[in-house]
N, C-alpha and C positions, 0 to 999 in steps of 0.2 A: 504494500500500500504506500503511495506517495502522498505527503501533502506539501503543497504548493504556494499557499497564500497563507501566511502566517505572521503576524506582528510580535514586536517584544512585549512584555507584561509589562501593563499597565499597574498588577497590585501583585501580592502576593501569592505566590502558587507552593502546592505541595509536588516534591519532586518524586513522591511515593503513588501517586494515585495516576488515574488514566479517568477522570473525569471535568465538566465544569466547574471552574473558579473564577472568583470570588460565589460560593454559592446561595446570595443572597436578592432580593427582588429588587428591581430598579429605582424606585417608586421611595422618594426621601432621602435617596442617597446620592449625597452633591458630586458632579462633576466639574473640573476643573480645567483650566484650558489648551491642557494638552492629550482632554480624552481620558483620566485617570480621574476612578473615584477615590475619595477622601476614605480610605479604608486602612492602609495598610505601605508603605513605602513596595515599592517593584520588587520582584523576583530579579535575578538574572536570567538573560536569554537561555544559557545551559539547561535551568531547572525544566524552563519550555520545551525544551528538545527533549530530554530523558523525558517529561509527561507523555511527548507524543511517540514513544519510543515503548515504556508503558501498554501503551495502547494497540501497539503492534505496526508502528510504521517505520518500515525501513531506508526511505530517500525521504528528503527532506529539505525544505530551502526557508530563511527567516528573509520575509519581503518588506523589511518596515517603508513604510512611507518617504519619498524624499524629501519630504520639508520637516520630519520629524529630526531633529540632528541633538543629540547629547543631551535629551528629555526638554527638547524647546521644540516649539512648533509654529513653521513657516508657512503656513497653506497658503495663506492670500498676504506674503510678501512679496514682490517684484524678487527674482532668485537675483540679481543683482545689487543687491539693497540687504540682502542678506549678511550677516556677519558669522559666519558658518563654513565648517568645511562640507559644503555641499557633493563631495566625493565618498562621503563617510558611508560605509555600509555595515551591516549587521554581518563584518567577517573578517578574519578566517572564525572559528570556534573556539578556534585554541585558546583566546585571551578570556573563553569562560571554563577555560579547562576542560573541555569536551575535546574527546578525540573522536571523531566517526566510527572509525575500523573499530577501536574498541566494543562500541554500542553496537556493530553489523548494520550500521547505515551509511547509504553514500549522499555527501552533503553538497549542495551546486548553492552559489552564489548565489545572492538575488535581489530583487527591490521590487519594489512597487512605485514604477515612475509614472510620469504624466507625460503625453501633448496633447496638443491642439487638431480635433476634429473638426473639419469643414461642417458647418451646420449645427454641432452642437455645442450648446451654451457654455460647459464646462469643459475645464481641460478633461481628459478621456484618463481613467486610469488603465496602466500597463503592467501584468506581473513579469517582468524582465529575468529570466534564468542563467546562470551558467559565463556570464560579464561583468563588468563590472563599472558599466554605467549607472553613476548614483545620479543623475538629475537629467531629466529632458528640459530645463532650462526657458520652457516657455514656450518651446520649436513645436511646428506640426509633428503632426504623429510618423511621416511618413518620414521626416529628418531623423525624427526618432529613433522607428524602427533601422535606418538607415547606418546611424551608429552603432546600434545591437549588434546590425549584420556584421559591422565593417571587427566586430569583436569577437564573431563564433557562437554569439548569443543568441538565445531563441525566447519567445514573448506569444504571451496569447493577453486577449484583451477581456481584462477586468469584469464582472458584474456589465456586461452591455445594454443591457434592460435595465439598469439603474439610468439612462443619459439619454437611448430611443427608443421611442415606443417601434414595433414590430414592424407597424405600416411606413416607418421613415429606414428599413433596412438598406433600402440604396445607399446612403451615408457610407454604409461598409466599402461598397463597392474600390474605390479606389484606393482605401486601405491597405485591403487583401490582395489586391495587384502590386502594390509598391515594394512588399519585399518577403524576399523567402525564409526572412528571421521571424514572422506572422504564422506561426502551425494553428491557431482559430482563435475561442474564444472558452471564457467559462461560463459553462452552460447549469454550474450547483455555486450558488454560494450560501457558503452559512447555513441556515435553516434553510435552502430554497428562497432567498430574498434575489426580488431580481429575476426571476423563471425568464430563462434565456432559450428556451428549446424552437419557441417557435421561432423567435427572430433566425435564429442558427438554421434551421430548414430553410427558411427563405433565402437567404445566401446558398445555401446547399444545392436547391433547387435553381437558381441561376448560374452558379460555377460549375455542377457537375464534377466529372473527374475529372476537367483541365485544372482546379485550382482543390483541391482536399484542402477542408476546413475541419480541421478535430477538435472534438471537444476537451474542455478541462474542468473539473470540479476542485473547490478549493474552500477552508473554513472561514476566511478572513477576521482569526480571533485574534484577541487584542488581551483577553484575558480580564475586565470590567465586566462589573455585574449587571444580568441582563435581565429581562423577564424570562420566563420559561420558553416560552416560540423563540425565542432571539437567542438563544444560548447555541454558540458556534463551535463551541470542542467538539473534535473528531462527527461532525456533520458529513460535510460534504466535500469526497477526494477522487483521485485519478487512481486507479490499479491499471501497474505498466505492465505488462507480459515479456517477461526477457529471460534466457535462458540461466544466467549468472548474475551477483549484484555486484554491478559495475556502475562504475560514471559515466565511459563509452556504450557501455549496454543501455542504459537509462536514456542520456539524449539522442542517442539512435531508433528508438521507440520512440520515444514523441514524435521525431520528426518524419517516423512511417505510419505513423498511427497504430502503434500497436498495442492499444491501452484502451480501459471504458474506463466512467465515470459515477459515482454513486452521489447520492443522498440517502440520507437514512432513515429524516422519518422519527417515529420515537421507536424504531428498533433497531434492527441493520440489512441495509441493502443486500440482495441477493447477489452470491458470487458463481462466475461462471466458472463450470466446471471447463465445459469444451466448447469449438465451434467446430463445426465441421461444412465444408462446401462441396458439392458436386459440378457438373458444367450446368445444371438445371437448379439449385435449390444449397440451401444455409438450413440449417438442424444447429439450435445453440441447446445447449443441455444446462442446468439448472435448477437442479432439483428442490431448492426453498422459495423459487418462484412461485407467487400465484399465478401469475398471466403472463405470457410473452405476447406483447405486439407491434407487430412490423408499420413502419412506418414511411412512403416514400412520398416523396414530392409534397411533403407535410402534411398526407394527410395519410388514417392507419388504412392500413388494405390487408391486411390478414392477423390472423389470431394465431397462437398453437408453438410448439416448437420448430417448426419447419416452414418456410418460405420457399413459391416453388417460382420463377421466374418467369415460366408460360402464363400465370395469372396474372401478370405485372402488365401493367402498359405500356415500356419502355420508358421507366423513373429514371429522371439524374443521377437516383442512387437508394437504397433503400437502408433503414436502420431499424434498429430494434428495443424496444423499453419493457424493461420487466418488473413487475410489480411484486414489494412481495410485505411483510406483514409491519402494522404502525405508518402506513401512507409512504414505506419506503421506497426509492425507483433506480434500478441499474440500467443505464443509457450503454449501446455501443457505441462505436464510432461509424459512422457512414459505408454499406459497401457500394462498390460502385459496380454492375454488371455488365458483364461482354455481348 
């Protein structure tokens, strides 16, 4: 299991448990303005990682915010007016005494940057993997990603149904053509804030297989006390399929798509055992699934474990969502048929 989108702790964490923290109600309890409630001084990053480590995840990346630097917070500073080292990232580990190898996790870089979207009001947020670009500086997104690239870096776009509704998905369009450090979007965050599935089909169904758009689910916790619906520990992740845990096995699967996506739900997403393909038909097997159903050109067209291709209309690509118990949903990634 990977997670992807992870902040530093906000208040105190137990490096013993594999649950939400602070575990108290929202509701009275002051926050302050860097997102931190009046509870408890921070954890360190480290204790975050052994929680989610705890919990059963073995890759792992801390994407704090660019404007968050050294427990101050920059959001709506001009980044040049800043008095910050705006380069500063949540890395290596080592300076929280965490060593990867030790724990059997592989650890990738990361942040959580920003540009500028044609059309949309706010800067766009970017979960940036694997470089070490700590600020998009204010630049279109497509300078952005352009930097990523020019670093080996790869980036999928934030909560996108947090910034456009579904019917403004052209906005993407030129996005997803500007650079091949763009592998999609994340289609779970958190509790399911943000449900990005449909928007993500509509681009699917206009790119088809010249441009694979993968999905990515991420917690985006910060470790602040939430209500119950809003509590983001161990929510929603990516399971990458690789044969060994490597760093090279890990970004080489993202960027073939060979990974789904979960939400949980109030229990845990169903995991797939197998997939299997014919020249006619996909058989996924998963046996805690209530429901598998296939999805193409966003809308469903069949039920069951097996999709047969002669009943397709010739889709851009067809996917698959399984349901299984507490409203939890295992998304595939897109296949694309011949």
């Amino acid at each position: 299991m990977a997670q992807f989108h992870v902040h530093e702790p906000r208040n105190e964490l137990s490096a013993d448990t594999a649950r939400h923290e602070p575990d108290v109600a929202l509701e009275g309890v002051p926050i302050d303005h860097i997102g931190k409630n009046d509870l408890s001084e921070a954890s360190s990053p480290g204790v975050l990682i052994q929680k989610y480590r705890n919990a059963g995840y073995t890759v792992f990346s801390l994407t704090e915010h660019e404007y968050q630097v050294d427990g101050k917070k920059y959001k709506r500073v001009p980044y040049d007016e800043v008095d910050a080292d705006l380069d500063k990232m949540s890395w290596p580990w080592s300076q929280w005494g965490v060593d990867a190898d030790e724990l059997g996790m592989v650890a990738l870089q990361g942040g959580e940057i920003r540009g500028d979207v044609e059309g949309v009001e706010k800067l766009h947020d970017i979960v940036s993997l694997d470089n070490d670009l700590g600020h998009g500086k204010d630049q279109s997104v497509e300078t952005v990603l352009g930097e990523v690239e020019d670093r080996g870096g790869i980036t999928f776009l934030a909560h996108p149904s947090k910034y456009t509704a579904t019917e403004d998905w052209e906005l993407y369009i030129p996005v997803l053509e500007s650079s091949d450090a763009l592998l999609g979007l994340e289609v779970f965050n958190g509790d399911d804030r943000a449900p990005s599935r449909e928007l993500w089909d509509k681009l699917l169904t206009h790119f088809g297989s010249d441009r694979p758009i993968w999905a990515s689910g991420g917690d985006d916790y910060h470790a602040r006390a939430r209500e119950r619906y809003d509590k983001r520990f161990n929510r929603s992740r990516t399971v990458i399929l690789v044969p060994e845990l490597s760093k090279q096995n890990v970004t080489d699967a993202l960027r073939d798509g060979k990974s789904y996506v979960q939400y949980n739900g109030d229990a845990q997403a169903p995991f797939i055992e197998s997939i299997e393909s014919t020249e006619n038909s996909i058989t996924i097997t998963a046996p805690s699934a209530h429901e598998i159903t296939w999805i193409a050109d966003g809308e469903a067209v069949a039920t069951g474990e097996t999709v047969v291709s002669e009943t397709l209309d010739d889709p851009a690509y067809v996917r698959a969502e399984l349901s299984g118990r507490g409203g939890s949903i295992t998304a595939t990634q897109p296949f694309y048929l011949r």
